[in-house]
N, C-alpha and C positions, 0 to 999 in steps of 0.2 A: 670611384672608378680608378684603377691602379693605371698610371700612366703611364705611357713603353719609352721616356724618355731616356736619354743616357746620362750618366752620372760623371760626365769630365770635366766639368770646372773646378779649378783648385783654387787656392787663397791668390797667387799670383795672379791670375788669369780673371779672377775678380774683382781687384783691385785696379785691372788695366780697365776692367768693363766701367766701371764707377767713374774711374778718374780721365776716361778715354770720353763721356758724355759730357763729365762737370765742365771741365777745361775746353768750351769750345770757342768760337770767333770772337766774342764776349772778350776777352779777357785782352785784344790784340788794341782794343778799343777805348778798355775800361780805366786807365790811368788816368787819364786825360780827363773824363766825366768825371771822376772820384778827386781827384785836384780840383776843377773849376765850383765841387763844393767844398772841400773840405781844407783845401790851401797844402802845407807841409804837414798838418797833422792827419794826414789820411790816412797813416798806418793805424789808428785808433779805428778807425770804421772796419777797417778790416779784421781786427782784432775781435770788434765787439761783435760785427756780424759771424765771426766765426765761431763766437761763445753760440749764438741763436740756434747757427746750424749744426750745429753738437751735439745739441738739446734732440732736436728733433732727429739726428740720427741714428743717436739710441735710444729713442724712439725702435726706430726700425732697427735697429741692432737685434733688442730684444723679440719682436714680436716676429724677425726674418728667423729668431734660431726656436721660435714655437711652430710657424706654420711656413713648412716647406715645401708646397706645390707650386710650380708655374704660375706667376699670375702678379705678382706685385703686393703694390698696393689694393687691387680691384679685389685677390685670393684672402690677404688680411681683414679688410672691412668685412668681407662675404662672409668670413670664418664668425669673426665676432659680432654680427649682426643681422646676417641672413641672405636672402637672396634681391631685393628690392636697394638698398642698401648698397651691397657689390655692385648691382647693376649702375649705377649711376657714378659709384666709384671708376667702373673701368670705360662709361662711357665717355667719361671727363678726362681720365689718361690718355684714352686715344685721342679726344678731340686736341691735349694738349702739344702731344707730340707731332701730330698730321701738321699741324699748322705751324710748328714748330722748324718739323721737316721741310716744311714746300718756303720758311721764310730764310733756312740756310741754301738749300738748295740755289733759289735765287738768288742770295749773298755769294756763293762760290762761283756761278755763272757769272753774275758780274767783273769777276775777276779777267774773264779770259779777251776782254775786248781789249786791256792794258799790253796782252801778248801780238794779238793781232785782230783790226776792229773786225775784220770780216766773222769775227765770234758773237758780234753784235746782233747779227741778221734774225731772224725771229723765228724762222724755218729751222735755224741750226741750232737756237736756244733749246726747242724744243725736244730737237735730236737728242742733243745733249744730256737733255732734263730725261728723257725717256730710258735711254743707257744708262744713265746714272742711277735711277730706281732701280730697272729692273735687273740690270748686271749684279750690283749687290741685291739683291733680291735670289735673284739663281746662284750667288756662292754661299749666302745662309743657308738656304732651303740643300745643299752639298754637306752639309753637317755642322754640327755647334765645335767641332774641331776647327774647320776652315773657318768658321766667322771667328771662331777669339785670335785664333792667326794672326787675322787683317786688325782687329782688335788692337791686338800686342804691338805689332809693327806700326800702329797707327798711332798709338800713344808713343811711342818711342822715337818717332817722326816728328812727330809737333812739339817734344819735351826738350829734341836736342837744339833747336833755335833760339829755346826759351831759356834753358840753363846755359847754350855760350853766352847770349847776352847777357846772364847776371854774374858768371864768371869772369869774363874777361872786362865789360862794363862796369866791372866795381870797381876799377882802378881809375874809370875817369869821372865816379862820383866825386861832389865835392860839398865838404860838410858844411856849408855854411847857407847850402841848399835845404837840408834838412832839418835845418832850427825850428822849434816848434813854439811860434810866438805867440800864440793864443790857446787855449782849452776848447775844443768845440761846444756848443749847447745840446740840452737833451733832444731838442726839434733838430737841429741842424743835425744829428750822428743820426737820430732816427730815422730820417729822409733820406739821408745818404745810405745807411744799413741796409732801407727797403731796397733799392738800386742793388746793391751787391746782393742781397739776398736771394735775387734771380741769379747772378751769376754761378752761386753754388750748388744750384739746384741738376739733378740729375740722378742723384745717389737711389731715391727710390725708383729711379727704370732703369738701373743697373742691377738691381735687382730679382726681374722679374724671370728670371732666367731658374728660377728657385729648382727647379724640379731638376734641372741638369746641375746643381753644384752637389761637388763633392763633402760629405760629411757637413751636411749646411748649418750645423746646430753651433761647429766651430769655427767652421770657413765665413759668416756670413759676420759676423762683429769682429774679426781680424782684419777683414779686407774693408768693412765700412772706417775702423778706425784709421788704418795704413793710408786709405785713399783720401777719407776727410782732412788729415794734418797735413797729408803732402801738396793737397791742395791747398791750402790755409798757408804752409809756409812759403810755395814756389808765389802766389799772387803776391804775400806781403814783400817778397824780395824782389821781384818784377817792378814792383809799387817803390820800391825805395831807389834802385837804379834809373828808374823813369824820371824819378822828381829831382834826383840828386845829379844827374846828368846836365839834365833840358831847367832845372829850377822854376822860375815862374814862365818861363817859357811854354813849357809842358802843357797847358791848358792852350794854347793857340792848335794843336794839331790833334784836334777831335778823332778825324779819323786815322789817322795811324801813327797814334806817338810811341806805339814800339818800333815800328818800321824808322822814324824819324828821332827814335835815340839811336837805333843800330846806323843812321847815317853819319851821325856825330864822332862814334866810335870805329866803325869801322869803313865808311865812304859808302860811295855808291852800291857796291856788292853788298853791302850789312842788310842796307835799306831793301834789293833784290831778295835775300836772304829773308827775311822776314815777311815779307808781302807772300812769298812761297811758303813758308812756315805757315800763315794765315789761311791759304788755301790749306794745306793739309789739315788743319786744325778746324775746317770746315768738313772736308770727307771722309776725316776719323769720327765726328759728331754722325754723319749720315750714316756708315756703317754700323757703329754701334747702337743708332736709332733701330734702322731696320733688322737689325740680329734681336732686340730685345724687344719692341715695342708690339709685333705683330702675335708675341704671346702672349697678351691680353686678350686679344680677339678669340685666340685659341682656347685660352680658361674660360672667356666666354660661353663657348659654345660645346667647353666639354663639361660645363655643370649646368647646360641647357638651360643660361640663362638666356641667350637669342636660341631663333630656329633659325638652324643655316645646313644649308647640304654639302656637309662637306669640309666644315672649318678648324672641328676638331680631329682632323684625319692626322695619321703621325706618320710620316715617309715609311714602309716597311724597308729600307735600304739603308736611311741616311739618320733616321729616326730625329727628322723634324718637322715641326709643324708646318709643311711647305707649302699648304691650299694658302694658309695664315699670312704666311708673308707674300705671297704672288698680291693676292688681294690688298695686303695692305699697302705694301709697291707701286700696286696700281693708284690706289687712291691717293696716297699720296704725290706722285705725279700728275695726277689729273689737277688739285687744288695748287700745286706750284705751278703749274702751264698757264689757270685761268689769270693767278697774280691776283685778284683781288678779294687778300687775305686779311690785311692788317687789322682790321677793326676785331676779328673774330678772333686772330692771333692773340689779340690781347685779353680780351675774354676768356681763351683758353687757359692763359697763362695764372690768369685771377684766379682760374677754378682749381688750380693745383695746391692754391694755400686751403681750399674746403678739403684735400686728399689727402695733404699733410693733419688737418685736425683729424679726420676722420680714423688715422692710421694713432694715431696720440691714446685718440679716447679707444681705440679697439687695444692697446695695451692693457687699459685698465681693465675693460672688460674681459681679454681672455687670461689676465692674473686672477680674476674672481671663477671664472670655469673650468683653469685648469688649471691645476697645484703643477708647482714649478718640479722638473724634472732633473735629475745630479745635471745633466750634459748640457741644460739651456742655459742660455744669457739671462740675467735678472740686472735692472740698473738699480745699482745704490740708491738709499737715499729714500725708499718707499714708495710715495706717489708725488714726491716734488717734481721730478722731471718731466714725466707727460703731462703733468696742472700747468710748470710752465710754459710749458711748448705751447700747448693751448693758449694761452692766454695772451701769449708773443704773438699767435695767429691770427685773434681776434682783434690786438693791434694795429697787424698791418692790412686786413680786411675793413676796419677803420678808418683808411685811407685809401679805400679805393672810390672812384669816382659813381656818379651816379649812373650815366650810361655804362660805365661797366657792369655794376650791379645789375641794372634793367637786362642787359644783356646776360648775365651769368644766372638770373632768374628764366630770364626766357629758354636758356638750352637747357637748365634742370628740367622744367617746365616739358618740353617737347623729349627729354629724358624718359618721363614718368609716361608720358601716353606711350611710347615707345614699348616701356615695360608691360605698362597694361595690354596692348595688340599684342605682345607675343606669347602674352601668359593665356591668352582668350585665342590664339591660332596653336597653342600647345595643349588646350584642355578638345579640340576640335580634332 
């Protein structure tokens, strides 16, 4: 089915999408964890973990400039494996991002009782929480112009907090902070890797936007590369002002050792100045969720993999998927109102490294069905890079816990019947 999306994303405007997801409250946090293991050599973790995410993003480099419809990772798997397959692909994307959503959501809420406690009341959280869904929810569904907008302005909002303090902050590093007196071990960068490994994640729902980017065969591994480094480089230099500032200090202020270098540096305003950074770096995360995420839902339901009335409809006005996002607004409001996500959050979060395999092995498979065309991405190297990617996967799936496993089993699990009810209400 020829989709009536529109064709406006350019490499700019996708490189904000990528880097506007990756870089979200994670990062306001993550010095201070990354110190308490790795001491002054954490710039190695960040290095190593960045070789990882490389791997896997040309991964999707290649396979975003084979198969360009709306859809992601859930459009890729589906491409190279079928319909059974995708489905389980995109029902794991939404679960990741829903839970993803409603655990920022209530991280940026929380912020507002520090302005004034009457933000605290519970009546007004949910005010809050409901505006905040569905307002960005009715300026995507206004056009993929208006959402990369907020996009652009929102990564350029949370970037300028980040780059004064490694600017003007480097003058009050001091080198004898950054001596690196030990080699980590291969357990101890490992354990620390997996940690940051979440933090780079994003790149594949920045993606999913496939069907609206311009020329996506060249736009799509221009802006994966642009957005992967700049993120690679702004974390390692954040990481190095953080330690070289605050030194062994730095691990004492778990939650906000970037707030609590900008105090050192620049007083009380630095510290105001960042904590506000932190929120925007939270509603540039939510915008960019809901501009890209509820177009899963939408390739869902326009290669009729669910039966839904209505979800593949495309605005005749604004030509976007707006049933798409109203509903997934919705739901994702509703699971940040209840609050009692975290166990599933995490669950969610496991099942994105089976997304990432599953996107690995769908390279190899669509190099074997479809001979490479002059204008695609092919990565160097033959089939080293998606073997390692995989193998890096199964790694850190390696160490994921037992309840989480039981748990990532049981939504495959309720996945699968999910798929069978709709294939048996679609033959009906």
């Amino acid at each position: 089915m020829k989709e009536k999306l529109t064709r406006s994303v350019g490499t700019i405007g996708l490189s904000a999408n990528i880097m506007n997801i990756i870089i979200g409250a994670g990062i306001f946090a993550l010095p201070a964890v990354i110190a308490a293991k790795m001491g002054s050599s954490s710039i190695i973790a960040y290095l190593f973990c960045g070789i990882l995410v490389l791997l896997i993003a040309l991964c999707y480099a290649e396979i975003g400039s084979k198969v360009t419809k709306t859809g992601g990772s859930y459009t890729y798997i589906e491409t190279a494996f079928g319909a059974y397959p995708g489905f389980l692909a995109g029902l794991f994307s939404i679960g990741t991002t829903l839970f993803a959503d409603a655990a920022v959501s209530n991280a940026l809420i929380n912020i507002l009782p520090v302005i004034d406690p009457v933000f605290g009341e519970q009546w007004l959280r949910l005010l809050i929480l409901f505006f905040l869904f569905m307002g960005l929810a009715v300026i995507n569904s206004a056009g993929i112009r208006q959402g990369m907008w907020l996009i652009k302005f929102n990564t350029v909002a949370k970037l300028i907090p980040l780059i004064l303090l490694i600017t003007i902050g480097w003058t009050a590093v001091q080198s004898k902070n950054l001596v690196i007196e030990a080699l980590p071990g291969i357990e101890q960068l490992g354990a620390t890797a997996l940690i940051l490994f979440f933090a780079f994640q994003g790149c594949e729902m920045g993606l999913v936007v496939g069907g609206e980017i311009k020329n996506p065969k060249r736009t799509v591994p221009r802006a994966i590369f642009i957005s992967i480094f700049s993120v690679l480089v702004l974390y390692i230099l954040i990481q190095t002002v953080a330690q070289g500032v605050l030194g062994d200090d730095l691990v004492n202020f778990k939650e906000v050792p970037l707030a609590e270098t900008a105090r050192v540096i620049f007083g009380p305003i630095g510290y105001a100045i960042l904590i506000a950074g932190a929120g925007v770096s939270m509603f540039g995360y939510m915008s960019g969720s809901i501009l890209n995420s509820p177009r899963v839902l939408y390739a869902l339901a326009r290669d009729k993999a669910i039966v839904s009335k209505g979800l593949e409809r495309i605005h005749p006005r604004f030509a976007t998927p707006h049933v798409a996002i109203l509903l997934y607004a919705f739901l994702g409001f509703i699971i940040a109102a209840t609050g009692s996500f975290e166990q599933l959050a995490v669950i969610a979060s496991s099942s994105l490294l089976f997304i990432y395999f599953g996107v690995a092995l769908s390279v190899l498979k669509l190099r074997s069905k479809q001979p490479k065309k002059a204008e695609e991405f092919q990565i160097a190297g033959g089939y080293i890079v998606p073997v390692l990617s995989m193998l890096i996967i199964l790694y850190f799936l390696s160490h994921m816990t037992r309840p989480e496993m039981i748990g990532t089993g049981i939504f495959a699990a309720s996945a699968s019947i999910l798929y069978l009810l709709f294939k048996q209400m679609k033959k009906k």
